[in-house]
Backbone as ProteinMPNN parsed JSONL, in Angstrom:
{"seq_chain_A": "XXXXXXXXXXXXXXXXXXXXXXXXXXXXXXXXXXXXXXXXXXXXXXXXXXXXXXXXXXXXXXXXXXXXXXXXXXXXXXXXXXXXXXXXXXXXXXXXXXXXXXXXXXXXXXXXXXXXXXXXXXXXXXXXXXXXXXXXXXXXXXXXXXXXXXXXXXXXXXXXXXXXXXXXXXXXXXXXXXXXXXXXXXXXXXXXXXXXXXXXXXXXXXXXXXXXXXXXXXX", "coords_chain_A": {"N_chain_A": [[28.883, 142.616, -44.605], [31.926, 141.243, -46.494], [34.588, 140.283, -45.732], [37.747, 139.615, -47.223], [40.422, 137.565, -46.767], [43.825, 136.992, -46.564], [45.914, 134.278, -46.105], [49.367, 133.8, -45.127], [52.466, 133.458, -44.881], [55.982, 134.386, -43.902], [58.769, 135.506, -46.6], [60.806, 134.154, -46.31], [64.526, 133.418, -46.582], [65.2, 130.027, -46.765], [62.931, 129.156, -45.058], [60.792, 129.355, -47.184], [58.719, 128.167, -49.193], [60.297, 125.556, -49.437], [60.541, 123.253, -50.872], [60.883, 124.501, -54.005], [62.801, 125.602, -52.963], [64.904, 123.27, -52.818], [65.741, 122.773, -55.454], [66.038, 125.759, -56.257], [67.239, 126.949, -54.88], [67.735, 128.933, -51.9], [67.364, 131.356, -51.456], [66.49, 132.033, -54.195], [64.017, 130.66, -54.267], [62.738, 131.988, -52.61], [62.656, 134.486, -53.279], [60.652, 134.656, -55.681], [58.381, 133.417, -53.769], [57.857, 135.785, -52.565], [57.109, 137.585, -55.006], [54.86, 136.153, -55.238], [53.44, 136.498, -52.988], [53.009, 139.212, -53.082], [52.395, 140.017, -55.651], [49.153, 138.709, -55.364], [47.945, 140.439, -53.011], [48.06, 142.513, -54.387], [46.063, 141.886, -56.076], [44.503, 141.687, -54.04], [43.257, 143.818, -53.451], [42.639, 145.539, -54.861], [40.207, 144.9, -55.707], [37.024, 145.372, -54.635], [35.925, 145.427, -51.744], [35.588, 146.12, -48.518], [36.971, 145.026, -46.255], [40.153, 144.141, -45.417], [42.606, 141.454, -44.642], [45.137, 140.519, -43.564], [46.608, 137.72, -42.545], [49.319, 136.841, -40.995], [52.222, 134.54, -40.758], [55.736, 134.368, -39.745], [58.767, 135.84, -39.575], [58.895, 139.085, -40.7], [60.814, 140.986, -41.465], [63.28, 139.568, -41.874], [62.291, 138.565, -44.255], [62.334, 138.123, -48.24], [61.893, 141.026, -50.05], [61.057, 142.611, -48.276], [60.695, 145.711, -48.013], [58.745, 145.986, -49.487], [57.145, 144.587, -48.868], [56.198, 145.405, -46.518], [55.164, 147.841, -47.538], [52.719, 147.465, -48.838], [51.393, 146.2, -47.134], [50.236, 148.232, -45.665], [48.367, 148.609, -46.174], [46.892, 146.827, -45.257], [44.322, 145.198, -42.829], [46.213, 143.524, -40.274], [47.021, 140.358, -38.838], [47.872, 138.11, -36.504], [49.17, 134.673, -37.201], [47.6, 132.314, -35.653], [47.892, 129.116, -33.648], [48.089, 125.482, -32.906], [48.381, 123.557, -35.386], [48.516, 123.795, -39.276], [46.016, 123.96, -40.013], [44.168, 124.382, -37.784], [45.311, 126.926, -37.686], [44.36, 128.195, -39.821], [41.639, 128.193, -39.374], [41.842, 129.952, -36.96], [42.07, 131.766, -38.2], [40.166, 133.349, -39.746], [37.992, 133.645, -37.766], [39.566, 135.575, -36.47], [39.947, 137.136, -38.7], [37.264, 138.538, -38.755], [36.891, 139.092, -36.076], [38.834, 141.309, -35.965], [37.719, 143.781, -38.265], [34.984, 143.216, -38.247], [33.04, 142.0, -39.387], [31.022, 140.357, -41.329], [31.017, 137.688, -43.352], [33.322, 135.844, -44.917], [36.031, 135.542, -47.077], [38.686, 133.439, -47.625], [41.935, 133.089, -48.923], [45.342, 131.631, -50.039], [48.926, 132.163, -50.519], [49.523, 130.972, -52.453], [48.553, 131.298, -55.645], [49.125, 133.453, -57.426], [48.243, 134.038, -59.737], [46.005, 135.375, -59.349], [42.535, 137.189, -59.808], [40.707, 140.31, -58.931], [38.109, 140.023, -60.472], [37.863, 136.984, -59.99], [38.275, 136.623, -57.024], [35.585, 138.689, -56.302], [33.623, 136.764, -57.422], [34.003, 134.701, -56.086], [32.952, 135.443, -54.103], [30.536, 136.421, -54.165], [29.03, 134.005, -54.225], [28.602, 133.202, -51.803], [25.962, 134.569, -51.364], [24.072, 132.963, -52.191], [24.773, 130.405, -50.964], [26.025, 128.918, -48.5], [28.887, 128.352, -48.359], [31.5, 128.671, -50.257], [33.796, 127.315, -52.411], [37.088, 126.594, -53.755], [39.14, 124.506, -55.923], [42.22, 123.377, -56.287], [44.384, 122.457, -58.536], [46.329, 120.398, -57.481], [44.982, 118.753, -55.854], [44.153, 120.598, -53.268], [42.89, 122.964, -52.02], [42.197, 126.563, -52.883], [40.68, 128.505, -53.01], [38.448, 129.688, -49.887], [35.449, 130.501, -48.626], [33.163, 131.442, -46.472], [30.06, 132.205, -45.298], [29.653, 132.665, -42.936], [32.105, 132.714, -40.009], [32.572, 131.184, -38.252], [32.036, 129.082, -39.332], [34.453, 127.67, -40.746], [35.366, 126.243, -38.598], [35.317, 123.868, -39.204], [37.824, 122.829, -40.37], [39.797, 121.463, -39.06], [39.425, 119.73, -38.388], [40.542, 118.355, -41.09], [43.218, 117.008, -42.852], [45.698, 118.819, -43.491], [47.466, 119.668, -47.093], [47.664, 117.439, -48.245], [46.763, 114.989, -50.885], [44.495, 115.075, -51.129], [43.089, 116.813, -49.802], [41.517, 119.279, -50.906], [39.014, 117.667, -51.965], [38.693, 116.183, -49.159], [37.917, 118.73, -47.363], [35.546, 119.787, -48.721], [33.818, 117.583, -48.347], [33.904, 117.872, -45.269], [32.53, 120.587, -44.679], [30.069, 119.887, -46.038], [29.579, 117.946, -44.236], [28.891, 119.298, -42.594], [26.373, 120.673, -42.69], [26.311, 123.02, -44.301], [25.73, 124.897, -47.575], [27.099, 124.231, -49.68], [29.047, 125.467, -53.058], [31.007, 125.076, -55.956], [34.087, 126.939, -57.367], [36.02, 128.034, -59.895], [38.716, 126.211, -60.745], [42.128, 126.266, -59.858], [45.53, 126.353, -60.62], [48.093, 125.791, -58.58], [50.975, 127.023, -56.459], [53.861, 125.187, -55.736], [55.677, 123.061, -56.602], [58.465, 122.901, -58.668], [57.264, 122.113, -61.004], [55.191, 123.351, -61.323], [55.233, 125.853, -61.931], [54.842, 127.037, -64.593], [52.727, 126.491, -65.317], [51.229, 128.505, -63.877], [52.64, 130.898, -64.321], [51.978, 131.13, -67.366], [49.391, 132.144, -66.703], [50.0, 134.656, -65.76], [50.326, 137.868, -66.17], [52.292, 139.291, -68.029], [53.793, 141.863, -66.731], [53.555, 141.091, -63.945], [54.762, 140.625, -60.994], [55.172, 137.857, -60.375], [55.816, 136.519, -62.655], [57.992, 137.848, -63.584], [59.831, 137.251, -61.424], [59.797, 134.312, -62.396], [61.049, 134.317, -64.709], [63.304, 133.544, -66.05], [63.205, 130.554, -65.117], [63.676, 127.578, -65.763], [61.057, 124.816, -66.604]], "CA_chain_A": [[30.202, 142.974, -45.121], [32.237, 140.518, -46.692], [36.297, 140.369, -45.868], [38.96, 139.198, -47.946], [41.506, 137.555, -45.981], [44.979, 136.085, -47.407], [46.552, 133.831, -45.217], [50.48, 134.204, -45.737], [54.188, 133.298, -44.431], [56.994, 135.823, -44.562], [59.571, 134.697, -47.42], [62.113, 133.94, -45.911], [65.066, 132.207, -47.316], [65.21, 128.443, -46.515], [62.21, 128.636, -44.989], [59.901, 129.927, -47.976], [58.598, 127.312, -51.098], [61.516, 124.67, -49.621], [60.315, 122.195, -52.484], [61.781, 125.155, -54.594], [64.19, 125.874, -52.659], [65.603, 122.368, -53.207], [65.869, 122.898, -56.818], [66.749, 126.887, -57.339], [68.3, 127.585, -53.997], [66.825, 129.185, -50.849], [66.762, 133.076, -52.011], [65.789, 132.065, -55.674], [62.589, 130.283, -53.827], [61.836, 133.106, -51.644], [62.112, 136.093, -54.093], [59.515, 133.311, -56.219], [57.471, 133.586, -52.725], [57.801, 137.224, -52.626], [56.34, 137.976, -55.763], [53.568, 135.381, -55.452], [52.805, 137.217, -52.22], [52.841, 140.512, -53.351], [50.45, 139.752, -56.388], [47.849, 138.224, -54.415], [47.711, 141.638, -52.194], [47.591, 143.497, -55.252], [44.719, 141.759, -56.248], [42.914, 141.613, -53.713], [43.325, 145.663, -53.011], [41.946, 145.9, -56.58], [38.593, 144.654, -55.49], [35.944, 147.018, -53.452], [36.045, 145.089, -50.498], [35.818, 147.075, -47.406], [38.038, 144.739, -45.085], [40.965, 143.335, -46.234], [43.066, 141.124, -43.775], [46.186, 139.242, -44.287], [46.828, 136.747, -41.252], [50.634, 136.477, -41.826], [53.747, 134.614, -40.009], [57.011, 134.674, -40.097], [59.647, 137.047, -39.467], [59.369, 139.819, -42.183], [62.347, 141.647, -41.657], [63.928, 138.541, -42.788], [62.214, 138.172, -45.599], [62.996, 138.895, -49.262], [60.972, 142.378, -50.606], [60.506, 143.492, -46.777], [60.296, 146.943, -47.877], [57.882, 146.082, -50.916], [55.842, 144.148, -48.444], [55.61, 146.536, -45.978], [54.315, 149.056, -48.036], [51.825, 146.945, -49.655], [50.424, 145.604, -46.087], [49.861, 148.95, -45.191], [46.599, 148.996, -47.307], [45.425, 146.07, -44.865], [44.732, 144.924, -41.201], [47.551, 142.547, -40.2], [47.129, 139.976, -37.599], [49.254, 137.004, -36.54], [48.599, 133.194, -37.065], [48.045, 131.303, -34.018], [47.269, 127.274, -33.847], [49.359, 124.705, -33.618], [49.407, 123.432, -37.221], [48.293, 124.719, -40.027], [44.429, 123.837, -39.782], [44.352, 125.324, -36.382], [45.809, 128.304, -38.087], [43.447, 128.704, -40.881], [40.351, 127.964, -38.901], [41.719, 130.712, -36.394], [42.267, 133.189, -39.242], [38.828, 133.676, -40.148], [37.551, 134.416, -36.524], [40.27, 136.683, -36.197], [39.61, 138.695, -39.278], [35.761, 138.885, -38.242], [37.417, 140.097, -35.09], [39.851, 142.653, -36.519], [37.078, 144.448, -38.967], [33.454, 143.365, -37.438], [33.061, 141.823, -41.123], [30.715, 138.611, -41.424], [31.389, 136.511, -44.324], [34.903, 135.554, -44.576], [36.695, 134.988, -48.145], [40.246, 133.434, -47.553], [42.901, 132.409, -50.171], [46.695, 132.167, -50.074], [49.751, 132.93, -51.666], [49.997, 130.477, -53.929], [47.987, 131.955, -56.711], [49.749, 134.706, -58.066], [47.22, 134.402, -61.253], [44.191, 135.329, -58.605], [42.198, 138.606, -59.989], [40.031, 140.861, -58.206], [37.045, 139.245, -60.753], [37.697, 136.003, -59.426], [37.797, 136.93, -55.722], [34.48, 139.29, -56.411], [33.046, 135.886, -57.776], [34.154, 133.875, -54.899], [32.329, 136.196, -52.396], [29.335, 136.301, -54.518], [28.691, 133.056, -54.07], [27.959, 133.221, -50.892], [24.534, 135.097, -51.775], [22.806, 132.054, -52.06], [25.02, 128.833, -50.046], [26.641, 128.625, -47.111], [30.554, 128.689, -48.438], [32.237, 128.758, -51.947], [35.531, 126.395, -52.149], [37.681, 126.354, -55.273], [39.584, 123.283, -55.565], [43.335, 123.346, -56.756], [44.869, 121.349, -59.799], [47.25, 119.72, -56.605], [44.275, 118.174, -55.099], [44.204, 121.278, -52.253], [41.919, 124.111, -52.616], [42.591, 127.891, -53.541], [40.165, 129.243, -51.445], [37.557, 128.992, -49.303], [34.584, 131.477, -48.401], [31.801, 131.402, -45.825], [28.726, 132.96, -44.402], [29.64, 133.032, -41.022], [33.708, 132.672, -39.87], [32.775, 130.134, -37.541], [31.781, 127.684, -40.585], [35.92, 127.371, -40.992], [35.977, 125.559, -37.717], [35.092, 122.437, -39.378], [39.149, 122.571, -41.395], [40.501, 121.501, -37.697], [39.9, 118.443, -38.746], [41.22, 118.225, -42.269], [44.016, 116.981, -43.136], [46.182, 119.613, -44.647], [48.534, 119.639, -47.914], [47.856, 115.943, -49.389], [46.277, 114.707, -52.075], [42.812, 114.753, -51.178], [42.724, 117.902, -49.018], [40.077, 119.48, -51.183], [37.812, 116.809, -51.354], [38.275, 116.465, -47.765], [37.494, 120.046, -47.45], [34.075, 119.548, -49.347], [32.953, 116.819, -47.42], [33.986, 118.61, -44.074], [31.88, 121.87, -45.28], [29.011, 119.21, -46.422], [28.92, 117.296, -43.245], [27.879, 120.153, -41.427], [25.209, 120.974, -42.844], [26.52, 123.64, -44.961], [25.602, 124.16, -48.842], [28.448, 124.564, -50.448], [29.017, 125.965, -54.249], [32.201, 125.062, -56.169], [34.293, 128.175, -57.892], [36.787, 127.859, -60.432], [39.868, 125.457, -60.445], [43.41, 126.861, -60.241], [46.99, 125.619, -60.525], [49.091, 126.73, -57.312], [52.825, 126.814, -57.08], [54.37, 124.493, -54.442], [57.414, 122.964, -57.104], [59.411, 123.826, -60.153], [56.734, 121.271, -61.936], [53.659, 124.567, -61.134], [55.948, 127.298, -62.188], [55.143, 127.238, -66.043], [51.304, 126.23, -65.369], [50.998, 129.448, -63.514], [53.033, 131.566, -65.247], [51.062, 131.476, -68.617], [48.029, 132.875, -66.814], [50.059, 135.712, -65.091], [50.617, 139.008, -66.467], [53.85, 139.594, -68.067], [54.306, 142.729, -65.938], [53.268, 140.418, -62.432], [56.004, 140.319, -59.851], [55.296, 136.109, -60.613], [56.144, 136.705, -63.959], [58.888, 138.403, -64.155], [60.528, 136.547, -60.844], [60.337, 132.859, -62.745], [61.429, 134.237, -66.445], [64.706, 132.651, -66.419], [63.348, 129.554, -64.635], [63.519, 126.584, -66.61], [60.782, 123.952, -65.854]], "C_chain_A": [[31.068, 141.715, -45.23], [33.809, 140.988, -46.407], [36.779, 139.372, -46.849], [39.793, 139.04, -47.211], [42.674, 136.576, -46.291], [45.935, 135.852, -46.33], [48.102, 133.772, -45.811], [51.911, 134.065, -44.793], [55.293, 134.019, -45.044], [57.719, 134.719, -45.455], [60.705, 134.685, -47.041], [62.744, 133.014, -46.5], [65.407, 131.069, -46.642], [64.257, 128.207, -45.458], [60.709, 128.781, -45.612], [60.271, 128.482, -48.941], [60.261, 126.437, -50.361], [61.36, 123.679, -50.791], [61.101, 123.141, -53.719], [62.762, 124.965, -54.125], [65.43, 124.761, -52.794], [66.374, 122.166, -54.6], [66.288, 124.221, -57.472], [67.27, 127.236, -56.411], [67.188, 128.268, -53.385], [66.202, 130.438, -51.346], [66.021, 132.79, -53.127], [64.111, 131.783, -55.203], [62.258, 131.514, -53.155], [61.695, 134.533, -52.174], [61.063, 135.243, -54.824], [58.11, 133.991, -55.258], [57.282, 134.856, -52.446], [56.751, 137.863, -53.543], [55.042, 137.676, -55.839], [52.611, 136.185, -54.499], [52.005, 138.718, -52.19], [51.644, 140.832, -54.742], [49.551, 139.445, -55.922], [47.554, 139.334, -53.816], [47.229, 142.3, -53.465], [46.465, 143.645, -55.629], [43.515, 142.054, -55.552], [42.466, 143.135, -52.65], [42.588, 145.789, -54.099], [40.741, 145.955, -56.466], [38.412, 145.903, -54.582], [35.772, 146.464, -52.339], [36.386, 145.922, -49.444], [36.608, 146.966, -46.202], [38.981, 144.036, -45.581], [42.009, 142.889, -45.195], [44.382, 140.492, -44.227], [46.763, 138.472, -42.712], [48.359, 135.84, -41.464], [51.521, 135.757, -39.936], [54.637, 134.421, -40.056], [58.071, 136.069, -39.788], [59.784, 138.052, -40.77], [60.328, 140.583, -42.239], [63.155, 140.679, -41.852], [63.377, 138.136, -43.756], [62.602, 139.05, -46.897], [61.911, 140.28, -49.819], [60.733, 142.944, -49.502], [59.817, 144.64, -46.7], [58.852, 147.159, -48.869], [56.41, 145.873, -49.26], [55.172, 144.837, -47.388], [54.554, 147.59, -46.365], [53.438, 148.469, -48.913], [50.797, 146.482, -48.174], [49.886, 146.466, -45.305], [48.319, 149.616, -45.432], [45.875, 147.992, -46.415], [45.222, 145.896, -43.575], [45.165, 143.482, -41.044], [47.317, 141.706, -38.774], [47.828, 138.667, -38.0], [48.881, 135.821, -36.556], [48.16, 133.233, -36.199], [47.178, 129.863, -34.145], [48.465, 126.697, -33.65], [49.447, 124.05, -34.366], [48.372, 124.028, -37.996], [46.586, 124.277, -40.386], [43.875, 124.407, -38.85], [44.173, 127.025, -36.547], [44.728, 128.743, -38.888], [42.002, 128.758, -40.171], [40.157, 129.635, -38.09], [41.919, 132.1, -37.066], [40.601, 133.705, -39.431], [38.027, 134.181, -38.763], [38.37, 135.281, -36.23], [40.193, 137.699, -36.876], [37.955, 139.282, -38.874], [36.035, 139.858, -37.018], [37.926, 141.591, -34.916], [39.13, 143.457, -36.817], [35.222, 144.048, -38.801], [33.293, 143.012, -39.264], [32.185, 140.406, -40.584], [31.165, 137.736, -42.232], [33.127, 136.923, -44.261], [35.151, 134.652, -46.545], [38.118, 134.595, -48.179], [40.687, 132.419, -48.795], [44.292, 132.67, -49.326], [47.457, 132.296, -50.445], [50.32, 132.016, -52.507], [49.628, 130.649, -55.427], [47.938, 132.976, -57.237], [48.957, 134.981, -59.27], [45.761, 134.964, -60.694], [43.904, 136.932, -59.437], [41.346, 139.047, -59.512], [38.643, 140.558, -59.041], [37.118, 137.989, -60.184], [37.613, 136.097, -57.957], [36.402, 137.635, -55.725], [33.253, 138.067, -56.986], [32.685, 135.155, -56.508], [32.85, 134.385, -54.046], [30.795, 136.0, -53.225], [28.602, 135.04, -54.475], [28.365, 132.779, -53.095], [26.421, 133.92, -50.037], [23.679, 134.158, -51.611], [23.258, 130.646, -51.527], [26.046, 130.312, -49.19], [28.588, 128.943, -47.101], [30.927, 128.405, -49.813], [33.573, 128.17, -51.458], [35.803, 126.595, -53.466], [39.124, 125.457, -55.55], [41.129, 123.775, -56.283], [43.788, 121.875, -57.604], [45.427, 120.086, -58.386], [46.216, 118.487, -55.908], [44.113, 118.672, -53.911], [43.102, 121.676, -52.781], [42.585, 125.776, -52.11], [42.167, 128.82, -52.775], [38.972, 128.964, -51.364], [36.711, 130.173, -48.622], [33.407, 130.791, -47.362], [30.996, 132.372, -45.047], [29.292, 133.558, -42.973], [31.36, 132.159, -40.699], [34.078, 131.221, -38.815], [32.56, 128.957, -37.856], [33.512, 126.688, -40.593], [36.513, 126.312, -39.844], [36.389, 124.012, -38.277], [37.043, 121.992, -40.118], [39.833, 122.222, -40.418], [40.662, 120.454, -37.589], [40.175, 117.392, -40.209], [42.2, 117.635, -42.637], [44.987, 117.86, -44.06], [47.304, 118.972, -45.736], [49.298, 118.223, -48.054], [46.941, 116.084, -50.047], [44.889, 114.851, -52.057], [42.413, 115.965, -50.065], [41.358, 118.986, -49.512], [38.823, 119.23, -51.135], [37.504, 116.348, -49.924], [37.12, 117.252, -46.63], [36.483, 120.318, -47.64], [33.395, 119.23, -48.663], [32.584, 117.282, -45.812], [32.477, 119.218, -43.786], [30.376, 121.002, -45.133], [28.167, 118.551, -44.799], [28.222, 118.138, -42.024], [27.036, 121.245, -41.816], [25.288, 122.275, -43.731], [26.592, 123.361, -46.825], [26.249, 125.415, -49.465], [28.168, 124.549, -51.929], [30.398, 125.821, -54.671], [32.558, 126.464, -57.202], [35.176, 127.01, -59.156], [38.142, 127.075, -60.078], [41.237, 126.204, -60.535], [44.322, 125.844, -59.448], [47.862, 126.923, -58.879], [50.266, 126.532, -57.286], [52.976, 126.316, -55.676], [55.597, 124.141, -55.259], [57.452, 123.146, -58.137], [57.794, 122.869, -61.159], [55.293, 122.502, -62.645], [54.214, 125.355, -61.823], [55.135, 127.932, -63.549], [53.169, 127.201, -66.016], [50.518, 127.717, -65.361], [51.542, 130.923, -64.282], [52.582, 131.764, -66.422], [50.088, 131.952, -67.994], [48.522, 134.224, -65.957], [50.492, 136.659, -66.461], [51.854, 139.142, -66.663], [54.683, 140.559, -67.381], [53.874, 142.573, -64.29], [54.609, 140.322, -62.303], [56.24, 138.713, -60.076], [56.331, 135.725, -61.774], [57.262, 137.002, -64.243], [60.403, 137.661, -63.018], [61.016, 135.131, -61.461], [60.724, 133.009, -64.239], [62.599, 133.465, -66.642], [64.541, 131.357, -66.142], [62.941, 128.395, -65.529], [62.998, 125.008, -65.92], [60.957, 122.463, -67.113]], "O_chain_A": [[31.089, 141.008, -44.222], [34.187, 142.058, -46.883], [36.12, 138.385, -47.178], [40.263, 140.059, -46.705], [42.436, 135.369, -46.262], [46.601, 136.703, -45.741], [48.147, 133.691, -47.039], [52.098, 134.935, -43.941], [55.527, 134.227, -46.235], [57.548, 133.506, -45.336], [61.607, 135.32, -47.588], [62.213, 131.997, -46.944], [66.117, 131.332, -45.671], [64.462, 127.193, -44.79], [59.68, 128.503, -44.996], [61.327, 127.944, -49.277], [61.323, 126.803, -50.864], [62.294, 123.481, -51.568], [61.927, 122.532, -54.398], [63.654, 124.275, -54.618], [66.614, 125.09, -52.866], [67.409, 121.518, -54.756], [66.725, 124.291, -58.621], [68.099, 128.092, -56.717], [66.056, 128.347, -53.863], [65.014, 130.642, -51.597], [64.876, 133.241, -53.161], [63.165, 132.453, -55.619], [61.128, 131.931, -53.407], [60.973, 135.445, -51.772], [60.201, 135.2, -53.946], [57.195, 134.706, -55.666], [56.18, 135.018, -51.921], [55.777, 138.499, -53.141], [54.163, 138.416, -56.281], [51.466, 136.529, -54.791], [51.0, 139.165, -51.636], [50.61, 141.495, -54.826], [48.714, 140.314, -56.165], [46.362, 139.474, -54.092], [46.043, 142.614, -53.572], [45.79, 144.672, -55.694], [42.367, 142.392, -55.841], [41.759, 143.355, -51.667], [41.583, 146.457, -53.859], [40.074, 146.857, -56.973], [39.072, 146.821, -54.094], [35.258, 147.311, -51.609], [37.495, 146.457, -49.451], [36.943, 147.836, -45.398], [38.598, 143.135, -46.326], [42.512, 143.874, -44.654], [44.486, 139.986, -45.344], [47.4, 139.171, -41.924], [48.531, 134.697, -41.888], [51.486, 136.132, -38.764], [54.604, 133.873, -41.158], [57.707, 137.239, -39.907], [60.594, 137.87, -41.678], [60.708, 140.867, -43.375], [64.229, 141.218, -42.123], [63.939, 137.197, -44.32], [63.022, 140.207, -46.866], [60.77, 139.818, -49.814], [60.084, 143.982, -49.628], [58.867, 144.91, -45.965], [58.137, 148.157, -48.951], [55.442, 146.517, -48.856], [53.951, 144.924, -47.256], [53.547, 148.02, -45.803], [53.374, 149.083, -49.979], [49.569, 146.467, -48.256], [49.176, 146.103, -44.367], [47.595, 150.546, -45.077], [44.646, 147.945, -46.452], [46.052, 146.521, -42.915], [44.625, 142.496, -41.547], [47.413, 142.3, -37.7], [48.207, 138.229, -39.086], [47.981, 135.682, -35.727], [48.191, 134.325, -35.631], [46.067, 129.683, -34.645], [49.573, 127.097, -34.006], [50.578, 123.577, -34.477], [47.457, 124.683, -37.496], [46.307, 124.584, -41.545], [42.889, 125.075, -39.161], [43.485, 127.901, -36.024], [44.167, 129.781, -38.537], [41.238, 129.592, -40.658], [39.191, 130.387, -38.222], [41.917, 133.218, -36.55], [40.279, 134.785, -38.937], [37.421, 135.247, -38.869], [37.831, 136.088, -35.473], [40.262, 138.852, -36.45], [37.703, 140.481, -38.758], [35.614, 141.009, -36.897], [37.646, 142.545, -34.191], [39.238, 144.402, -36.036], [34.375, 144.762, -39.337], [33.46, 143.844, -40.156], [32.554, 139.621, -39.71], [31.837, 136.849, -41.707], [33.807, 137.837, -43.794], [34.637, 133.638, -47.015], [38.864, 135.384, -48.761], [40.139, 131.474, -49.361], [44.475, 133.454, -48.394], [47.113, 132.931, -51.443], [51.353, 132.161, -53.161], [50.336, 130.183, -56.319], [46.885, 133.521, -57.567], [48.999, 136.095, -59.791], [44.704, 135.006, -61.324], [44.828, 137.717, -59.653], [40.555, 138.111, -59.394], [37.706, 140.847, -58.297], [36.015, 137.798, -59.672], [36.619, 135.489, -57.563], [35.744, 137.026, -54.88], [32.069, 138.407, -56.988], [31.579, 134.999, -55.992], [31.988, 133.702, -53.492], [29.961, 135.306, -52.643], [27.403, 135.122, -54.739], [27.575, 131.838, -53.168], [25.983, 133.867, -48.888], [22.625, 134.324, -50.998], [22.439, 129.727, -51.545], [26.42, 131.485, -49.207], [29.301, 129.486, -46.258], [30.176, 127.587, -50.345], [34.225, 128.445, -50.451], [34.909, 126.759, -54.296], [40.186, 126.016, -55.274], [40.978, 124.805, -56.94], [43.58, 120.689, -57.349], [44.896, 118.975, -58.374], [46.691, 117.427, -55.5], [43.902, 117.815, -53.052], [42.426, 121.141, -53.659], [43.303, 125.986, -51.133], [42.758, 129.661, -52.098], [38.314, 128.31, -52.173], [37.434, 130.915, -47.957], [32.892, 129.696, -47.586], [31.432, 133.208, -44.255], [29.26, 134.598, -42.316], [31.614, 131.071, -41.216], [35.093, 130.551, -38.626], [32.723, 127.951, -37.166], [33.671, 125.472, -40.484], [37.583, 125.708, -39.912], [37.321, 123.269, -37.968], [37.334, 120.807, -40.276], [40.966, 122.653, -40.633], [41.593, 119.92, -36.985], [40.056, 116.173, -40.336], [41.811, 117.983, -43.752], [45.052, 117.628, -45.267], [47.958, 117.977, -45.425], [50.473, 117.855, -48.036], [46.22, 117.081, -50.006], [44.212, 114.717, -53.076], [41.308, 115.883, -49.529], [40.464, 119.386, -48.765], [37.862, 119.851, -50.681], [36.36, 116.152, -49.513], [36.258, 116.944, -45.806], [36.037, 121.174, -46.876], [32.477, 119.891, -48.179], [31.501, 117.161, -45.239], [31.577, 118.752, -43.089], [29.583, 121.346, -44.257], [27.011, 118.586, -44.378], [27.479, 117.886, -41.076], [27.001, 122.401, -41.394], [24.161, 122.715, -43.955], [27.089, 122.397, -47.407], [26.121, 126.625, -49.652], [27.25, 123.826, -52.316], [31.203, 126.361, -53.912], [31.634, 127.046, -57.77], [35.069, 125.792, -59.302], [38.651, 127.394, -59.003], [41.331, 126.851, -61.578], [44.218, 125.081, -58.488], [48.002, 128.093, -58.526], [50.74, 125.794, -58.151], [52.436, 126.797, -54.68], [56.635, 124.699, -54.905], [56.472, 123.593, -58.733], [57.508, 123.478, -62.19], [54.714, 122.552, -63.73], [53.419, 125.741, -62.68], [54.829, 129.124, -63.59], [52.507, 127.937, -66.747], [49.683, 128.142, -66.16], [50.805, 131.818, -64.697], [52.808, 132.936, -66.724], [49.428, 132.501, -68.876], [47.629, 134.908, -65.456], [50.893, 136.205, -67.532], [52.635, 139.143, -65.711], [55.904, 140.43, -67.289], [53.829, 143.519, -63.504], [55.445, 140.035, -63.159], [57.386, 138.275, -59.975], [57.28, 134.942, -61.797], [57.736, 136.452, -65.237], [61.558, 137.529, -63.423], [62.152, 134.695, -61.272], [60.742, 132.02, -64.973], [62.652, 132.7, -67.605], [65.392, 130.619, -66.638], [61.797, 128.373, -65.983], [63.655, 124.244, -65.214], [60.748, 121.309, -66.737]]}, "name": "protein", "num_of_chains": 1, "seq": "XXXXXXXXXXXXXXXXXXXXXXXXXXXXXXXXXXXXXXXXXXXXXXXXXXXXXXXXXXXXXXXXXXXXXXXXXXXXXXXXXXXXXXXXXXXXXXXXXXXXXXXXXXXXXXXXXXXXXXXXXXXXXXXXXXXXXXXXXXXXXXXXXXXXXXXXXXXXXXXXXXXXXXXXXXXXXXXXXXXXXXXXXXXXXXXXXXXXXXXXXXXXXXXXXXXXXXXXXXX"}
């Protein structure tokens, strides 16, 4: 049994997308982060996946859509970061959803890809049929997401460097050096500042929560 698990921070204002928030204001970034969040769930409810996790933190009663997101996280099993930074975190997400739902393989993404669709996650996972973990690299020089066999593959991101320039290829080599044979997916654009907005936005759905949050936004 394969999980789906979308790692995720409540949207809170001024401390959601601050690179936005520098440029459209704290709320404008965090309804932005709202929507992005709330597509990604949608999607990945869409698929047939039998465990679906979201490894969230943040205060969500301070965030923006609270009530949306509530009733959208009620479709999944909800557990809480824990690490102390955000490699820590992601490593411990994946043994935690294995934990949560007795699930082996482990497919995680996160909410920056509001264009994700339940064919491209159903790809992802399939790829782990015949290697070890599926990565899918991001335009930014990050990656999108990251799939493996066994949850305890993820340990190796502990020593990553997160969210610079070379975090993907990092990521690769990580994966590589231990002995794991890795399969690359598809590339996607992720939204971190006003420069992503427009990238992403042409591949969303005019009736996406993404979509319809950045229409006025002028990149």
């Amino acid at each position: 049994m394969t999980c789906l698990l979308v790692v995720a921070k409540a949207p809170v204002p001024g401390l959601a997308k601050t690179r936005l928030a520098a440029r459209l204001g704290a709320d404008a970034a965090a309804d932005i982060a709202a929507a992005a969040l709330l597509d990604t769930l949608d999607a990945v409810a869409a698929t047939d996946a039998t465990a679906r996790v979201v490894a969230m933190t943040g205060d969500l009663d301070a965030a923006r859509r609270a009530d949306d997101l509530r009733a959208r996280l009620s479709d999944f099993t909800v557990v809480a970061q824990r690490g102390e930074d955000f490699a820590d975190r992601l490593a411990n997400a994946h043994l935690d959803a294995v934990a949560a739902t007795g699930a082996g393989a482990v497919v995680q993404i996160g909410m920056d890809t509001p264009q994700v669709t339940p064919q491209l996650l159903t790809g992802a996972a399939s790829g782990l049929d015949d290697h070890d973990a599926v990565l899918g690299l991001a335009r930014d020089g990050g990656w999108w997401v990251l799939g493996v066999r066994d949850a305890a593959a993820a340990d190796c991101l502990r020593g990553v460097p997160m969210s610079v320039a070379d975090t993907g290829i990092l990521t690769l080599q990580a994966l590589r050096h231990n002995g794991l044979r890795v399969t690359l997916t598809e590339e996607l654009a992720d939204v971190d500042t006003l420069d992503d907005i427009d990238a992403v936005r042409r591949v969303c759905l005019p009736e996406s929560r993404f979509h319809r949050a950045t229409a006025t936004v002028e990149v």
